[in-house]
C-alpha positions as a printed NumPy array, in Angstrom:
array([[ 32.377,   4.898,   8.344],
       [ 31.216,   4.089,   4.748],
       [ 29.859,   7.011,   2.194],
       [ 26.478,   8.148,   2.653],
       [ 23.956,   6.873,   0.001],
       [ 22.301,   9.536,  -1.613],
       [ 18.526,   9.401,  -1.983],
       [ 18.437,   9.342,  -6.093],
       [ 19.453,   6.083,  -5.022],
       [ 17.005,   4.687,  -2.913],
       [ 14.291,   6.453,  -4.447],
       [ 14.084,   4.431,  -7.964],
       [ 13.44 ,   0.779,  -5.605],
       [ 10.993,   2.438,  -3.215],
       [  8.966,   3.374,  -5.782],
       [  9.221,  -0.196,  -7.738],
       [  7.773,  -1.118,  -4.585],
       [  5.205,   0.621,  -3.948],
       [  3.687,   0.197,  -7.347],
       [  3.625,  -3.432,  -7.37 ],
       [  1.095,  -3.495,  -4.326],
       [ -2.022,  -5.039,  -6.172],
       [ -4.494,  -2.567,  -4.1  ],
       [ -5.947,   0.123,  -6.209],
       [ -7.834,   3.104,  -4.792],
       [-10.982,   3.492,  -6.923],
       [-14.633,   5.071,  -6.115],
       [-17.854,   2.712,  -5.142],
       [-20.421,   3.246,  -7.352],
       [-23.273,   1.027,  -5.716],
       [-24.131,  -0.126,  -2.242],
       [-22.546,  -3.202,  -1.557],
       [-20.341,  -5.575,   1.197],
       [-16.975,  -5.716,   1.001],
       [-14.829,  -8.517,   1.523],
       [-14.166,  -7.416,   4.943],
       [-18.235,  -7.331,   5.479],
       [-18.55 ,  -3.457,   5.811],
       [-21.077,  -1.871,   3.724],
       [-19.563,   0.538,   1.093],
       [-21.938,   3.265,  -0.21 ],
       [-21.904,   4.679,  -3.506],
       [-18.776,   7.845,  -3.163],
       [-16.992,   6.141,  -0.758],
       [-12.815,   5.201,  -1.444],
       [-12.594,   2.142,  -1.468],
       [ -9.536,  -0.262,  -1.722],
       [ -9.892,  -3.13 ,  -4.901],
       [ -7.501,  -5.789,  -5.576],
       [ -8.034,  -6.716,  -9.509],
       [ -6.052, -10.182,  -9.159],
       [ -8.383, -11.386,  -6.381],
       [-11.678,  -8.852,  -7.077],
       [-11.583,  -8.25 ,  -3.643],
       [-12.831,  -4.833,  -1.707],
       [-12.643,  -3.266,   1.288],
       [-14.29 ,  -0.183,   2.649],
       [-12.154,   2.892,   3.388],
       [-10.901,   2.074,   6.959],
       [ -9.992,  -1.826,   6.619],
       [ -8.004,  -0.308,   2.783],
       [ -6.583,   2.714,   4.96 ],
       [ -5.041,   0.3  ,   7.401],
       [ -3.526,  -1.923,   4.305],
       [ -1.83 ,   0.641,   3.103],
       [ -0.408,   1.665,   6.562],
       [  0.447,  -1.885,   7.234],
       [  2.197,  -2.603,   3.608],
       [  4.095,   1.069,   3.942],
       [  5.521,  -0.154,   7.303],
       [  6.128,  -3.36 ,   5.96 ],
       [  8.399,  -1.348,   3.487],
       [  9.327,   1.085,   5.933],
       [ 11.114,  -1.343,   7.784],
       [ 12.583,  -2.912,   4.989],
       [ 14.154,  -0.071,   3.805],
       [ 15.378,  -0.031,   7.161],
       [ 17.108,  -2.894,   7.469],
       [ 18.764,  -2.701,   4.357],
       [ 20.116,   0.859,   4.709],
       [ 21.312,  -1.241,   8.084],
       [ 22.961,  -3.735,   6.528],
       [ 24.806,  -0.805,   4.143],
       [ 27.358,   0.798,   7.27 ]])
C-alpha cells in the first residue's frame, strides 16, 4: 500500500482546473435568445463564454457546469487511481 496523498495536494490542480473553464456566470440585462434558443429575461443567471460570445439560459449553463465538474470529477478519479 503506498502513502496516502494529502488533500493540500490535490487541491492546488483542482482549482487550476476549474478556473480555466471559459464559462462565466454573469446577470442578463435585456431580453434576448441564447445560443441554445431559450429566451433569457433581464435578472436571470446566465452562463457567457467571452472567447466564443456565446450564452445560455440558466438550465442549459447549470447542466455545463454539472457536465464539466464530472468531467473533472472523474478525472481526478482516475488519476488518484493510477497513484496506489
Amino acid at each position: 500500500m503506498t502513502d496516502p496523498v494529502h488533500i493540500s495536494t490535490v487541491l492546488p490542480e483542482a482549482m487550476a482546473r476549474i478556473s480555466r473553464s471559459p464559462w462565466r456566470r454573469i446577470i442578463a440585462g435585456h431580453t434576448s435568445t441564447g445560443s441554445c434558443g431559450h429566451i433569457i429575461i433581464p435578472g436571470d443567471v446566465i452562463g457567457f463564454d467571452p472567447e466564443t460570445h456565446q450564452t445560455r439560459c440558466h438550465v442549459c449553463y447549470r447542466n455545463i457546469r454539472t457536465r464539466m465538474g464530472n468531467a473533472r470529477q472523474r478525472r481526478m478519479n482516475d488519476s488518484m487511481e493510477g497513484r496506489q
